[in-house]
GUTORSE-153674 format. One record per atom (N, C-alpha, C): residue number from 1; chain; x, y, z. Coordinates in steps of 0.05 Angstrom, whole numbers, always signed. Example, Ala and Ser with C-alpha at 12.3 -4.5 7.8 and 13.67 -1.06 7.14 Angstrom:
GUTORSE-153674
@i->1 | ch->A | c1->+264 | c2->-114 | c3->+156
@i->1 | ch->A | c1->+246 | c2->-90 | c3->+156
@i->1 | ch->A | c1->+264 | c2->-66 | c3->+156
@i->2 | ch->A | c1->+257 | c2->-45 | c3->+142
@i->2 | ch->A | c1->+273 | c2->-21 | c3->+143
@i->2 | ch->A | c1->+258 | c2->+1 | c3->+157
//
This chain:
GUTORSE-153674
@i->1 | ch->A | c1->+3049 | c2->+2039 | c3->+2427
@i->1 | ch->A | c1->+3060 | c2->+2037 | c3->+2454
@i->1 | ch->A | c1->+3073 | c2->+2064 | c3->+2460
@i->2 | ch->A | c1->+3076 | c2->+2071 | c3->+2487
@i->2 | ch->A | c1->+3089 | c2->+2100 | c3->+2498
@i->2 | ch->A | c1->+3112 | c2->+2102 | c3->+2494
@i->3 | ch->A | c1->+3126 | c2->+2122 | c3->+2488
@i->3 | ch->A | c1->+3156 | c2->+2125 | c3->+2484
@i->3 | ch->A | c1->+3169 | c2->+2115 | c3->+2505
@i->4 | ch->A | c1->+3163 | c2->+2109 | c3->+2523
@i->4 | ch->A | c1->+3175 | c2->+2098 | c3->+2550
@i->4 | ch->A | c1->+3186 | c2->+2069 | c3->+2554
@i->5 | ch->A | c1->+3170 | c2->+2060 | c3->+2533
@i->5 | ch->A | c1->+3173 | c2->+2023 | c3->+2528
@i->5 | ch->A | c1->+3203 | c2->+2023 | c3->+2502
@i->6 | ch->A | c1->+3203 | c2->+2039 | c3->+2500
@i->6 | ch->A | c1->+3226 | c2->+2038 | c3->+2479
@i->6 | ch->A | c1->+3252 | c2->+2026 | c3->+2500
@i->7 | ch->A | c1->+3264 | c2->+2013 | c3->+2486
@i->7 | ch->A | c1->+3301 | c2->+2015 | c3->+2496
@i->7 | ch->A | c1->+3320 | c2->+2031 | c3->+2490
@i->8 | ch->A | c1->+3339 | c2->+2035 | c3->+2507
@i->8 | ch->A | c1->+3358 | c2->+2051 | c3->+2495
@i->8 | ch->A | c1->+3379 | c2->+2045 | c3->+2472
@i->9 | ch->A | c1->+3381 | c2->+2059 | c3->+2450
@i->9 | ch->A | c1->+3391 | c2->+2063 | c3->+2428
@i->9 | ch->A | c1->+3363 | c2->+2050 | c3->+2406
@i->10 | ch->A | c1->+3338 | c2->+2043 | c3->+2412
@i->10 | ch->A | c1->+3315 | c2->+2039 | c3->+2395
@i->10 | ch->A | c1->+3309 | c2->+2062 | c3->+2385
@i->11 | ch->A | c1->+3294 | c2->+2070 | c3->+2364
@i->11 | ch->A | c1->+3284 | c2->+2083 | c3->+2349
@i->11 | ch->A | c1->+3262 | c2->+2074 | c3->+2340
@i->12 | ch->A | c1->+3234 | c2->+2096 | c3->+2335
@i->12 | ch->A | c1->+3212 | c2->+2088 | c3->+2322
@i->12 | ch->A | c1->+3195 | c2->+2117 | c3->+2321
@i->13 | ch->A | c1->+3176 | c2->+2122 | c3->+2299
@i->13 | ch->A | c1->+3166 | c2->+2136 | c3->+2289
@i->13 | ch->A | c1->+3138 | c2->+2146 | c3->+2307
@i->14 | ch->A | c1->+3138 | c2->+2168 | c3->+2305
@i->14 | ch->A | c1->+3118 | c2->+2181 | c3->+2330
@i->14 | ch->A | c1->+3093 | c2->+2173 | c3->+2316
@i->15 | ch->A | c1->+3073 | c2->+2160 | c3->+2321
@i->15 | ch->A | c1->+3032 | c2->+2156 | c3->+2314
@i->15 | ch->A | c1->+3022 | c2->+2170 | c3->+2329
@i->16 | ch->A | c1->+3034 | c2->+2186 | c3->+2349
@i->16 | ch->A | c1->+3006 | c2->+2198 | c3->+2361
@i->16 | ch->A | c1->+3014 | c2->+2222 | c3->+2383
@i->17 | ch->A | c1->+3008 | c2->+2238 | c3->+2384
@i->17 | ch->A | c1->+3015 | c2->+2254 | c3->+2417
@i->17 | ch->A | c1->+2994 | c2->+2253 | c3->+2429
@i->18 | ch->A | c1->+2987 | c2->+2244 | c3->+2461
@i->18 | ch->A | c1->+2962 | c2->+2263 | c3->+2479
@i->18 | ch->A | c1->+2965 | c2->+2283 | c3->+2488
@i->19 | ch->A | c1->+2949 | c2->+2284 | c3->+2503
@i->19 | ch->A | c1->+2947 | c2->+2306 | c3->+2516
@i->19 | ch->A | c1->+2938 | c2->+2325 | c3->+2519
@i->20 | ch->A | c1->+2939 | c2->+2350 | c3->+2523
@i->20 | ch->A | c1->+2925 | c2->+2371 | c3->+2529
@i->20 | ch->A | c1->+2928 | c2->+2392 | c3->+2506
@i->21 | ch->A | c1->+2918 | c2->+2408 | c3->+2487
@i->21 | ch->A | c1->+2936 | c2->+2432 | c3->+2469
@i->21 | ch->A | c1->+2950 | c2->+2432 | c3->+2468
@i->22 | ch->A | c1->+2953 | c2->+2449 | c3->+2498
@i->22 | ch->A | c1->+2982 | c2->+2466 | c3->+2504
@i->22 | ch->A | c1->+3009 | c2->+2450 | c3->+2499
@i->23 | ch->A | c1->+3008 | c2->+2420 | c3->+2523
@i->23 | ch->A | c1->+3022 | c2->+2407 | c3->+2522
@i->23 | ch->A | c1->+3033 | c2->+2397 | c3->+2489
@i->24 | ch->A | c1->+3013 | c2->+2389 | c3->+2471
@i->24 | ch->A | c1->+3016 | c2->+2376 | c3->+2436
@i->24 | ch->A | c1->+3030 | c2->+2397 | c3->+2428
@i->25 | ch->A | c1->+3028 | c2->+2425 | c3->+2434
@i->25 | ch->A | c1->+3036 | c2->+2455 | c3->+2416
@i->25 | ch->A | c1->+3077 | c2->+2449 | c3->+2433
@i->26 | ch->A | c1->+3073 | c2->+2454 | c3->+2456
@i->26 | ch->A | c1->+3098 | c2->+2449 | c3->+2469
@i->26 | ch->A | c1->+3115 | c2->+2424 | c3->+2447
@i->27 | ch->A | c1->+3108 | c2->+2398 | c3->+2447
@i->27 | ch->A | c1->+3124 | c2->+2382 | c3->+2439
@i->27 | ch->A | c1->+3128 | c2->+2394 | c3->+2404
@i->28 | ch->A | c1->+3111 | c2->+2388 | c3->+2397
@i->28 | ch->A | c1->+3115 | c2->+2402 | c3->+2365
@i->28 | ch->A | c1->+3133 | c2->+2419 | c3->+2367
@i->29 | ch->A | c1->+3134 | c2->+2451 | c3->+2385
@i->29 | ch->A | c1->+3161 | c2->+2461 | c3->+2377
@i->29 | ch->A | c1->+3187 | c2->+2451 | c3->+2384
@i->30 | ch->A | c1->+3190 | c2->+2429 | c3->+2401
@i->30 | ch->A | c1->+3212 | c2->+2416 | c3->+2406
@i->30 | ch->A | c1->+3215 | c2->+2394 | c3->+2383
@i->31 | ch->A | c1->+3200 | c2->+2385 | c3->+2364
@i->31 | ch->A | c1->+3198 | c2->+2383 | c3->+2345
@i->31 | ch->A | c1->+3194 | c2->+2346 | c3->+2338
@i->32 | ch->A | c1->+3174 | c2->+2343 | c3->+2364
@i->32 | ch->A | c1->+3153 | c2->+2322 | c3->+2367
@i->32 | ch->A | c1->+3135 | c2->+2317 | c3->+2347
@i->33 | ch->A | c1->+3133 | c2->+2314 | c3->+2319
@i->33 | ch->A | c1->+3111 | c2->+2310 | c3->+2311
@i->33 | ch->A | c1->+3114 | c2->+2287 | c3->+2291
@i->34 | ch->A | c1->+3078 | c2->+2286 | c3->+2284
@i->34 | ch->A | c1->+3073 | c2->+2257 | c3->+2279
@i->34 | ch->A | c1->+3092 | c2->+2252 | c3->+2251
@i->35 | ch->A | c1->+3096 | c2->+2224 | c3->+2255
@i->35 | ch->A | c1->+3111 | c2->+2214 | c3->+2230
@i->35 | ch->A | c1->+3139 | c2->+2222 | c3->+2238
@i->36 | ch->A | c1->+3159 | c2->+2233 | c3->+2259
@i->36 | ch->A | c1->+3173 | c2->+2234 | c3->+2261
@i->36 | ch->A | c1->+3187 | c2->+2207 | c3->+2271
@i->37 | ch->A | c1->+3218 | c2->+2212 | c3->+2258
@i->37 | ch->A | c1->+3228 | c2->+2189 | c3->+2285
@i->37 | ch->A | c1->+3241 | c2->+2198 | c3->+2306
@i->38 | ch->A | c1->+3248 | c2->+2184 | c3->+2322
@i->38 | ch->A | c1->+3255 | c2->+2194 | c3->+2351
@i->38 | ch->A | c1->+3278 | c2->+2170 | c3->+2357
@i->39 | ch->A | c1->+3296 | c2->+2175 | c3->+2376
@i->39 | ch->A | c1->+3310 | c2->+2150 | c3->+2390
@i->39 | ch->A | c1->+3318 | c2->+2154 | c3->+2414
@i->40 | ch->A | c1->+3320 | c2->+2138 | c3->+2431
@i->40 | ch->A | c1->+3329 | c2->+2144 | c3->+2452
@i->40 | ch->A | c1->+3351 | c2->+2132 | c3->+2466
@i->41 | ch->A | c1->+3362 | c2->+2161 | c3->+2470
@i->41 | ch->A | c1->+3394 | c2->+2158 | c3->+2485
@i->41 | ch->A | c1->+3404 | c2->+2154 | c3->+2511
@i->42 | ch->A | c1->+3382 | c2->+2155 | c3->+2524
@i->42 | ch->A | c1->+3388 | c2->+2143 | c3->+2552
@i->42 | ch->A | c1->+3357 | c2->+2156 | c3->+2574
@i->43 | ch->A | c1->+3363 | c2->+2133 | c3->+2586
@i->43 | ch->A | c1->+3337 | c2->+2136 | c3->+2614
@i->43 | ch->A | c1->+3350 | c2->+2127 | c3->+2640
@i->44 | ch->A | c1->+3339 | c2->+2162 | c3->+2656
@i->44 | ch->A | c1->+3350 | c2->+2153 | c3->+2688
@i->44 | ch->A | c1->+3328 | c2->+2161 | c3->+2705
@i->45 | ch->A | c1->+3327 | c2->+2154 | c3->+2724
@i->45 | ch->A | c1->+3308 | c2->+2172 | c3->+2744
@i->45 | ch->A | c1->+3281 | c2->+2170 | c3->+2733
@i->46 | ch->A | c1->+3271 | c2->+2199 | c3->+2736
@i->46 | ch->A | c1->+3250 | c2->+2211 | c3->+2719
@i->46 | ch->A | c1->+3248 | c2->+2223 | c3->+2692
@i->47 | ch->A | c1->+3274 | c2->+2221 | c3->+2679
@i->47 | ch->A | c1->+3277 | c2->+2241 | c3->+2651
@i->47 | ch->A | c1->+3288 | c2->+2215 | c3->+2631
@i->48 | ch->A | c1->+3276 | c2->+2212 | c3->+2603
@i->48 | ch->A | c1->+3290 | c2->+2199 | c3->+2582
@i->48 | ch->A | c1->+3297 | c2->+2225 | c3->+2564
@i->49 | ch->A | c1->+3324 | c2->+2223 | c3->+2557
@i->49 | ch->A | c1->+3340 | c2->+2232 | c3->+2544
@i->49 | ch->A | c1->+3331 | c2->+2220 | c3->+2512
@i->50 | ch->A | c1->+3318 | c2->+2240 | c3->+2492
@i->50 | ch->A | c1->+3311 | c2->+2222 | c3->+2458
@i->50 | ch->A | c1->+3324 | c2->+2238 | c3->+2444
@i->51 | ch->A | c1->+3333 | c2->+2232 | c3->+2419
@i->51 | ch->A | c1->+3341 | c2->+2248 | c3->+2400
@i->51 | ch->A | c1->+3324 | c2->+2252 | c3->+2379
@i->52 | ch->A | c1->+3316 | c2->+2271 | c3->+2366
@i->52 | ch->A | c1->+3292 | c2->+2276 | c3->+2355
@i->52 | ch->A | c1->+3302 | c2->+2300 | c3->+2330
@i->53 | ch->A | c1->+3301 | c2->+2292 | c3->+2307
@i->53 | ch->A | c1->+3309 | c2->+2314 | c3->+2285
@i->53 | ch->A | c1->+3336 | c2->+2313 | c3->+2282
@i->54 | ch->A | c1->+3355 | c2->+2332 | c3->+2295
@i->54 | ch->A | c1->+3378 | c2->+2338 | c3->+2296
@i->54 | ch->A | c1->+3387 | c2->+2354 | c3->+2322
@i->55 | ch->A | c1->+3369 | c2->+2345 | c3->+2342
@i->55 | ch->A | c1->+3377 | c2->+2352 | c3->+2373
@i->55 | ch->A | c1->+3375 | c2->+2331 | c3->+2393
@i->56 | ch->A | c1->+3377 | c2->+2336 | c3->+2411
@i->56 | ch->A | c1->+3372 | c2->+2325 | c3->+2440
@i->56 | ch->A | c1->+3358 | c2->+2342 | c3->+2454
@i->57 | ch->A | c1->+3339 | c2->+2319 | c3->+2468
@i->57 | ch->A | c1->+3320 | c2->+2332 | c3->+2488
@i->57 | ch->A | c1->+3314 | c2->+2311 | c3->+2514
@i->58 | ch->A | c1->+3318 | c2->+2330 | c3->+2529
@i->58 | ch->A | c1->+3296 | c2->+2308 | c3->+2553
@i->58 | ch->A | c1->+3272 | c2->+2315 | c3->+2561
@i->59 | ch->A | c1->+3259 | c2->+2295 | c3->+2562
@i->59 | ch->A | c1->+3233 | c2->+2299 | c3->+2568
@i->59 | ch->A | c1->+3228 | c2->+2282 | c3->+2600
@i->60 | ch->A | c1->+3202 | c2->+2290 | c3->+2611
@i->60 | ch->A | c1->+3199 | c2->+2269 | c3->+2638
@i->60 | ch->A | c1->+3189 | c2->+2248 | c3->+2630
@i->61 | ch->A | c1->+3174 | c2->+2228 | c3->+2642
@i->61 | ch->A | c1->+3178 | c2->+2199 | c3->+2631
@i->61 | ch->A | c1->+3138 | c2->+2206 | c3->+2631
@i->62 | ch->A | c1->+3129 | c2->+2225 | c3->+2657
@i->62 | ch->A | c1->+3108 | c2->+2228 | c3->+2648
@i->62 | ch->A | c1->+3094 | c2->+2247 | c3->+2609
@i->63 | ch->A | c1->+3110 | c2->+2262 | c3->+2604
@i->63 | ch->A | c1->+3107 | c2->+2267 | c3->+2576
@i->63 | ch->A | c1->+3116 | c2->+2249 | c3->+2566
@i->64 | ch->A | c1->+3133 | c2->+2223 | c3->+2566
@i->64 | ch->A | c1->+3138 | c2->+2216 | c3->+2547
@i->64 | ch->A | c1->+3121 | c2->+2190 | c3->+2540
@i->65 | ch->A | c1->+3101 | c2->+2182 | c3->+2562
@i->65 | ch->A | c1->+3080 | c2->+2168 | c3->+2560
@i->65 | ch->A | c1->+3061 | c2->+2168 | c3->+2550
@i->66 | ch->A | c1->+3057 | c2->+2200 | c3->+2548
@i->66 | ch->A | c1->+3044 | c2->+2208 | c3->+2517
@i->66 | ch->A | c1->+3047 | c2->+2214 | c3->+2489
@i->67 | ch->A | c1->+3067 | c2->+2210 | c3->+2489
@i->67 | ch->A | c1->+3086 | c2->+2204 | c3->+2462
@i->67 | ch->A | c1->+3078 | c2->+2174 | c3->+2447
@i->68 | ch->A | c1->+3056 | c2->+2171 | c3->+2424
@i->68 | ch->A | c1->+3056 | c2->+2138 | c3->+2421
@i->68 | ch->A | c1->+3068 | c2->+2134 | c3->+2404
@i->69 | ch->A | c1->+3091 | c2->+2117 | c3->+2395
@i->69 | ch->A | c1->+3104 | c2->+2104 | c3->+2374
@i->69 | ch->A | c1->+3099 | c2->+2082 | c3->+2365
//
């Protein structure tokens, strides 16, 4: 399922990125990759707020639909 279906304060392990190269190369250095876990700290608007490694990031809800957990 897309990172988007998550709830806030859920957590679950990344299976998959789409998308385009560029876009997969982008998340990886924000430090998107597979087998990671991720959680998410809050969703407003257009941006979910996830915590990922030992940061915070927001992403738009359209990248984060390509995010599969």
């Amino acid at each position: 399922m897309p990172l988007t279906m998550l709830g806030s304060g859920e957590a679950a392990a990344i299976r998959r990125i789409g998308g385009k190269d560029e876009s997969k190369r982008f998340l990886e250095n924000l430090g998107f990759t597979v087998g990671e876990e991720v959680r998410i700290i809050s969703s407003n608007g257009g941006n979910i707020i996830v915590q990922v490694k030992d940061s915070r990031v927001a992403v738009s809800k359209g990248i984060a639909n390509k995010i599969i957990v």
